[in-house]
C-alpha positions in Angstrom: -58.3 23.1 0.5 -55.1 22.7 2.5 -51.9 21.5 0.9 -50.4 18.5 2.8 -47.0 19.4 4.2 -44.8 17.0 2.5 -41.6 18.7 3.6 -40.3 16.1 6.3 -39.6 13.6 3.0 -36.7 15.8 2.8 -35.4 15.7 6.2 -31.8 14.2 6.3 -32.9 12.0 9.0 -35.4 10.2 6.5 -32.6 9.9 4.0 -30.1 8.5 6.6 -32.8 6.3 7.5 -33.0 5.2 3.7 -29.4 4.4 3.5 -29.3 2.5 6.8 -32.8 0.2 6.1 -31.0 -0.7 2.8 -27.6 -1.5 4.2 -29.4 -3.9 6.6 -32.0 -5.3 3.7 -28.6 -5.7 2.0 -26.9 -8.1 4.6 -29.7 -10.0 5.8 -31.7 -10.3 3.1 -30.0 -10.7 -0.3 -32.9 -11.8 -2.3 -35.2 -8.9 -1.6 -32.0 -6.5 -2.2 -31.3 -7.9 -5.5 -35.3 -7.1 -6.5 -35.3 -3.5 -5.3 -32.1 -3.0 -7.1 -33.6 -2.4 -10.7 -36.4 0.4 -8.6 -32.9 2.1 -7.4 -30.9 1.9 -10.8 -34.5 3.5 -12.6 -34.6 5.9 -10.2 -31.2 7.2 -10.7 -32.4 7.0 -14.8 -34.8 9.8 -13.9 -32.6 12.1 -12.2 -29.8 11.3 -15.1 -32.4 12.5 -17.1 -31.7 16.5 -16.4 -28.1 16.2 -16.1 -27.4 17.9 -19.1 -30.5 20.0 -19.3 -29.5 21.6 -16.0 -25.4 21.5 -17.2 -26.3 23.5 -20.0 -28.6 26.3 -18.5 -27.0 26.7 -15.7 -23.4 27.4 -17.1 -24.6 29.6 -19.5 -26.6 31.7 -17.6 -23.7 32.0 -15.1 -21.1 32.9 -17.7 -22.8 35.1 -19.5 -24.6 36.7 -16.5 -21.2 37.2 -15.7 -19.6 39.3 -18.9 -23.1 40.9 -18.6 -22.8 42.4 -15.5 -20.8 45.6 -16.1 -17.9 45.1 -14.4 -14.7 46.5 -15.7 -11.8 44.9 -17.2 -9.7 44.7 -13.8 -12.1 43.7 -11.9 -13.3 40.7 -14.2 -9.8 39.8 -14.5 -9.2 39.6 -11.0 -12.1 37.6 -10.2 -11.8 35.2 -12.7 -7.8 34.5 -11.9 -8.7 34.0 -8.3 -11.4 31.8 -9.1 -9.6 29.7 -11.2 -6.4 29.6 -9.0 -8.9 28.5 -6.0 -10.6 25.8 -8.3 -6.6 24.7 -9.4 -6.1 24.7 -5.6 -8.7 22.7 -4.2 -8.0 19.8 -6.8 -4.6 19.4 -6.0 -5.5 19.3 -2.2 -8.1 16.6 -3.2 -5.7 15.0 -5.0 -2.7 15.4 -2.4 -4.9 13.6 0.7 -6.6 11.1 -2.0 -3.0 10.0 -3.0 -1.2 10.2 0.2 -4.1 9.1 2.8 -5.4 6.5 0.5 -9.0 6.3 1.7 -9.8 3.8 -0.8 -7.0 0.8 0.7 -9.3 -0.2 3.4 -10.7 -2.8 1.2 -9.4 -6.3 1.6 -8.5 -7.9 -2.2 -11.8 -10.4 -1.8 -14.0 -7.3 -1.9 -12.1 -5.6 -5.0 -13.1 -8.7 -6.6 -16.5 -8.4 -5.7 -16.6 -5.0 -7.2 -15.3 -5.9 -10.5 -18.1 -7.9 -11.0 -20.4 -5.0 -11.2 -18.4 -3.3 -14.2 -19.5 -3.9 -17.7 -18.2 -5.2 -20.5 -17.0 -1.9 -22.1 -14.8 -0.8 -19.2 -11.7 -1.6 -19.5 -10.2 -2.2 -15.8 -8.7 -6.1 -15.0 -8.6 -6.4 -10.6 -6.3 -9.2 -11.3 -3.7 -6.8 -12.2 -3.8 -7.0 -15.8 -2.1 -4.0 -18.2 -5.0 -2.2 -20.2 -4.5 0.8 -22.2 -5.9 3.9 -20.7 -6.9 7.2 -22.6 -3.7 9.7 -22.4 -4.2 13.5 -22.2 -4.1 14.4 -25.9 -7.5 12.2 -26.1 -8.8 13.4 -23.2 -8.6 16.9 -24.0 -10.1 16.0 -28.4 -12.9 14.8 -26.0 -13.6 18.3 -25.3 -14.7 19.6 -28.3 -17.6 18.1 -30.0 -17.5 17.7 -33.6 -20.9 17.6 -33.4 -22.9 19.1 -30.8 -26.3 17.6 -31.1 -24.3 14.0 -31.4 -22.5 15.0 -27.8 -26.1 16.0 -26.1 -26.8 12.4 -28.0 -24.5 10.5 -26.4 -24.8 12.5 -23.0 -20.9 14.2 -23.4 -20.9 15.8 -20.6 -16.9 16.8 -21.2 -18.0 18.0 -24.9 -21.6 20.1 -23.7 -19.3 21.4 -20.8 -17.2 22.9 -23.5 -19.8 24.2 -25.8 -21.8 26.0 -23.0 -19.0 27.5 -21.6 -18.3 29.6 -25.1 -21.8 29.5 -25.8 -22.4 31.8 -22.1 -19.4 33.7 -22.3 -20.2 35.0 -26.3 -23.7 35.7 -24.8 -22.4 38.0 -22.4 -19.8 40.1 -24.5 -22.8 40.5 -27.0 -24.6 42.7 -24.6 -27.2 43.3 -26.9 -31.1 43.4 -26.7 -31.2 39.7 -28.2 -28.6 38.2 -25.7 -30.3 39.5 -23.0 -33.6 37.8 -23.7 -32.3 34.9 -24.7 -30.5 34.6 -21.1 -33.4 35.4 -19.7 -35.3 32.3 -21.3 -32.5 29.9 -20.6 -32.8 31.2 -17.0 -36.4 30.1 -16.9 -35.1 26.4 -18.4 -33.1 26.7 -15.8 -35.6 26.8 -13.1 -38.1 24.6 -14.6 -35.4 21.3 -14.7 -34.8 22.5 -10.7 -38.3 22.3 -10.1 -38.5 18.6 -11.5 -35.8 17.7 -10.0 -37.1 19.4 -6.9 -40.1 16.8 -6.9 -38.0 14.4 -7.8 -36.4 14.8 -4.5 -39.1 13.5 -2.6 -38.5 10.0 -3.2 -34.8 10.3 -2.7 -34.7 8.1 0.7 -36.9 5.5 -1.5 -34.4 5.5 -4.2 -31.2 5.3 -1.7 -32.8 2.3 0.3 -33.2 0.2 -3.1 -29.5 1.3 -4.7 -28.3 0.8 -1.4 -29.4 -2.6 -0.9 -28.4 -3.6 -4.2 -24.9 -2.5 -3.7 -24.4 -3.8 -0.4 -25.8 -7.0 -1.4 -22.8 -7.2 -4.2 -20.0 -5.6 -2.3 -20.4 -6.4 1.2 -19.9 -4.3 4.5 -16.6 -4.0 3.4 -17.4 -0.8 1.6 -18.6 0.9 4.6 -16.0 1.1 6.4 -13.7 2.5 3.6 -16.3 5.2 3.1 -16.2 6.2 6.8 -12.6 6.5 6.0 -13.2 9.2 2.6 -15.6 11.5 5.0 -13.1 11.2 7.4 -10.6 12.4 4.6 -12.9 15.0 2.6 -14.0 16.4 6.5 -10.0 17.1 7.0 -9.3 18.3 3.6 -12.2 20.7 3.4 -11.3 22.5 7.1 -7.7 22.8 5.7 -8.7 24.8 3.1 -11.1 26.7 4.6 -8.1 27.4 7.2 -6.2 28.8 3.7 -9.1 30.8 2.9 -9.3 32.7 5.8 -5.8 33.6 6.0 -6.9 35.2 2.4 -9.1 37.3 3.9 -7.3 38.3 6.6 -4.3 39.3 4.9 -7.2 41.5 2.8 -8.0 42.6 5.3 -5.6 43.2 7.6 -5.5 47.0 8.1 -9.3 47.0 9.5 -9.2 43.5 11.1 -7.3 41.0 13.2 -7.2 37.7 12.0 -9.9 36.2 14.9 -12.0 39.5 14.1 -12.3 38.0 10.6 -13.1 34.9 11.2 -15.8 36.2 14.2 -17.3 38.2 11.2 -18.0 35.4 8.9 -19.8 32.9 11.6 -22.8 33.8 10.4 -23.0 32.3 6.7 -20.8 29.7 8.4 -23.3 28.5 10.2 -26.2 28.4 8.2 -24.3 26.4 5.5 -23.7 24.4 8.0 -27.3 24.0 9.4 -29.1 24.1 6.0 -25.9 22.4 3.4 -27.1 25.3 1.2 -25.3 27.6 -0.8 -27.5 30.0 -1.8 -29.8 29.9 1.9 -26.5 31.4 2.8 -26.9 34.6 0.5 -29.2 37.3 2.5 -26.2 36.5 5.2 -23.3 36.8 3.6 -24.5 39.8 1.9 -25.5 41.3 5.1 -22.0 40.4 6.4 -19.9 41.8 3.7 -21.4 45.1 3.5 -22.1 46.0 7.1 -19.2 44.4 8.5 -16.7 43.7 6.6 -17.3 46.8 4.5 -16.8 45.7 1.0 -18.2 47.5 -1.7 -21.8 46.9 -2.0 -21.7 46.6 -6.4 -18.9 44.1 -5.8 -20.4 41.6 -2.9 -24.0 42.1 -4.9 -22.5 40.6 -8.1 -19.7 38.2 -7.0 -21.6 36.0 -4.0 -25.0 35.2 -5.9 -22.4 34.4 -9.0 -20.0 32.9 -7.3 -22.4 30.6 -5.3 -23.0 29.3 -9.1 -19.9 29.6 -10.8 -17.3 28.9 -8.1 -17.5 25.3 -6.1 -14.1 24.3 -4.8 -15.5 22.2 -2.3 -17.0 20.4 -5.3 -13.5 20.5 -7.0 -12.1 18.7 -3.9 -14.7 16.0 -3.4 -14.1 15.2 -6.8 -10.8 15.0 -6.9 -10.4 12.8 -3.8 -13.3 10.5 -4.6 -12.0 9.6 -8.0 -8.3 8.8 -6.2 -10.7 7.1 -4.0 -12.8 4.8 -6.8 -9.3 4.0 -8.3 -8.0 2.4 -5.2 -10.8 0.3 -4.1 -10.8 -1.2 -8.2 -7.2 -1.6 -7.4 -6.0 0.4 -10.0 -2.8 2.7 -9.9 -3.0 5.7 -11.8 0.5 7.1 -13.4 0.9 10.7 -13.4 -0.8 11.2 -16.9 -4.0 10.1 -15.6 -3.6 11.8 -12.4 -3.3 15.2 -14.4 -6.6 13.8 -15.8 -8.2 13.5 -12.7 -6.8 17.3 -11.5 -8.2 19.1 -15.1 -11.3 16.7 -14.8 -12.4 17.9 -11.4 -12.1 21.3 -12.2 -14.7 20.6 -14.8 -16.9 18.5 -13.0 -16.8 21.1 -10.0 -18.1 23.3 -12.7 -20.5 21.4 -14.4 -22.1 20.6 -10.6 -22.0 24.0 -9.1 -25.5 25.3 -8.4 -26.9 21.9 -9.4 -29.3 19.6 -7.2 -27.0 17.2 -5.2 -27.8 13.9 -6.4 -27.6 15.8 -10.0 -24.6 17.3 -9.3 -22.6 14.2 -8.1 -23.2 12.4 -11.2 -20.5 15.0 -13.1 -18.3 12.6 -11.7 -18.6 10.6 -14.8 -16.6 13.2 -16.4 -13.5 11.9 -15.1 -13.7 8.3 -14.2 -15.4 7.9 -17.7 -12.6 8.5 -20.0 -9.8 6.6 -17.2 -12.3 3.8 -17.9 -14.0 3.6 -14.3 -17.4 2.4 -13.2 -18.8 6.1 -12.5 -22.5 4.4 -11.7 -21.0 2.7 -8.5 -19.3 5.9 -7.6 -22.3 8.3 -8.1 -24.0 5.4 -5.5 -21.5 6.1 -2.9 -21.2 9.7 -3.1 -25.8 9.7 -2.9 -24.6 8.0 0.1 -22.5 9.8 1.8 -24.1 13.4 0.8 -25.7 14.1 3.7 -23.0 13.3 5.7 -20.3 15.4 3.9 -22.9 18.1 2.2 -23.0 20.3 5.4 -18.6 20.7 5.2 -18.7 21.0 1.4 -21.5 24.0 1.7 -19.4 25.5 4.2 -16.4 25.8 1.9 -18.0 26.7 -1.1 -19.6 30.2 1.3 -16.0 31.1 2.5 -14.7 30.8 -0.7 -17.2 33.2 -1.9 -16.5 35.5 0.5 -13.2 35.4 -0.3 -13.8 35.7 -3.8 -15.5 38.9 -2.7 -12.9 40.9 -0.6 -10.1 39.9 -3.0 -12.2 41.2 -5.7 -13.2 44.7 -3.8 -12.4 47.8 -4.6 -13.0 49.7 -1.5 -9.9 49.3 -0.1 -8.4 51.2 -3.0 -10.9 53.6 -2.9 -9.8 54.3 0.5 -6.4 54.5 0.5 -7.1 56.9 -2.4 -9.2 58.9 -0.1 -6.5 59.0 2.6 -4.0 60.4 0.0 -6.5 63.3 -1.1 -7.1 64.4 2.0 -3.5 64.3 3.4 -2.7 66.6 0.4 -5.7 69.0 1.2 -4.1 69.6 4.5 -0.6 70.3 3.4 -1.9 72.6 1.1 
């Protein structure tokens, strides 16, 4: 018997369609928007569901994957300081264009109002202007470590699990033993059965955006629109400027074998397949290809650091993070000092973390690891940001391959090696 092909439900077009239907439910019709509402807010319930399933697996497989691997001491170091820099990076430019473009002022005050109907009575945010008391850093940064874990996957923590699988992974890896290895090799196939759920889940995705979206429209107005045209418009820029840093990277890597156009000619590939599919690891087989044959990095290196990396190492996440919580705050009307601000630059990193290698609609509810403890409404924001996805996913793919790539050559070896070899040889022929 022949299996239906079901694969246009995932078409982009079909979920743009979804968005737009509900937008236009939302304004015309805002009785039937306020019954497919609860359908929306259940759907998003279901995908909730495995956000911490898929948190867990996936960082500790990466981590300890990673300490697994072989690599030496140098290397490791290397790697891990770059990535970290580049994750450190990509929050402050998120945070530099949220603050100074302000995508979030192109509401007018009536629809800020409108907004703060939708928060509940536990968040703590007054649109009339009102002083409340905000959580400072020291109690952001208790909220990392769980007192009790199985309370924190209670309570859905995501700061507090974050935490725990991040030791959890990296004491997996420095074990190295028989043990450690099967036990990441179960927790890879836990892994892969929440992506596979979530995978089916998929298919009702432009269902589930036409009922949130109606909803939300039908509260907010088209107000909101037009001030998320303006954070595309801002996360599009952002994302390019980077990607402009990251090349220079490589280039200056690279310099000895390559102009800097010749780099960027040899990267088009990957480039464009992100770009075409907003996948990070369709891009693999490519950049692989790329790195080795062309660029001429060390074949143990690029195998390790790009299927890792596409994991491990999201700065495009990072960024969209970073600029879409400056963004949340703004349209709620509320200024944040430079305490929370810091909150928002060590929360993104996290969140970029959390998400990478994670189902979008998954991925962007790690949001709620920073708006959450500034006392923000992280359900309308994870709304938005389903909203905007597949508008912005195609840029944010893009980033998170060059990055990779750079994360490759700057970890290399060969280079070294060669230099070395140059050396030998020049001494052969003296002598």
């Amino acid at each position: 018997m022949r299996v239906p092909n079901t694969s246009w439900l995932l078409s982009p077009w079909l979920v743009f369609m979804g968005v737009f239907i509900g937008a236009i439910i939302g304004v015309f019709d805002r009785d039937l928007a306020v019954q497919l509402l609860p359908f929306g807010t259940l759907y998003i319930k279901l995908l909730q569901m495995f956000v911490l399933p898929i948190l867990m697996t996936a960082v500790i497989s990466g981590l300890g994957n990673l300490f697994m691997s072989g690599m030496k001491r140098s290397q490791i170091t290397k790697l891990v300081i770059f990535l970290f820099v580049g994750l450190m990076v990509a929050s402050c430019i998120g945070l530099l264009f949220g603050v100074v473009g302000h995508p979030g002022g192109a509401l007018h005050h009536d629809a800020q109002v409108t907004l703060g109907k939708t928060i509940t009575q536990s968040e703590r945010i007054s649109i009339a202007g009102d002083q409340v008391e905000l959580p400072n850093m020291f109690i952001y940064m208790q909220a990392m470590i769980p007192e009790n874990i199985f309370a924190s996957l209670g309570k859905g923590d995501n700061l507090a699990v974050l935490f725990f699988s991040i030791l959890t992974g990296i004491s997996m890896g420095k074990m190295n033993s028989k043990s450690s290895k099967t036990a990441l090799v179960v927790v890879d196939a836990f892994y892969n059965v929440f992506l596979a759920i979530i995978g089916w889940m998929m298919y009702a995705l432009p269902l589930g955006l036409l009922c949130l979206f109606a909803g939300q429209i039908a509260q907010i107005g088209m107000d909101i629109i037009w001030a998320t045209a303006k954070l595309v418009q801002y996360i599009y820029i952002s994302c390019i400027a980077t990607m402009v840093g990251y090349s220079l990277i490589i280039w200056w890597k690279l310099k000895d074998r390559f102009s800097y156009l010749e780099s960027l000619a040899e990267l088009r590939q990957p480039i464009i397949i992100a770009l075409g599919t907003a996948s990070s690891f369709a891009t693999i087989p490519s950049a692989l290809n790329v790195l080795k044959n062309n660029l001429k990095i060390d074949k143990n290196t690029s195998d390790l650091v790009i299927p890792l990396g596409m994991t491990i190492n999201p700065p495009a996440s990072v960024l969209q993070f970073a600029i879409s919580s400056i963004f949340i705050s703004q349209i709620y009307g509320v200024d944040l000092n430079f305490t929370q601000l810091g909150m928002v630059f060590i929360g993104a990193i996290f969140a970029g973390l959390a998400s990478s290698s994670t189902p979008s609609i998954v991925a962007l509810s790690m949001i709620a690891m920073i708006l959450d403890p500034l006392g923000l409404p992280s359900s309308v924001a994870i709304i938005l940001l389903v909203a905007i996805d597949p508008v912005i996913d195609p840029i944010i793919t893009a980033l998170n391959v060059y990055s990779n790539c750079a994360l490759a050559v700057v970890s290399d070896s060969t280079e070294s090696k060669m230099q070395l070899e140059v050396v030998y040889e020049t001494e052969v022929i003296k002598t």
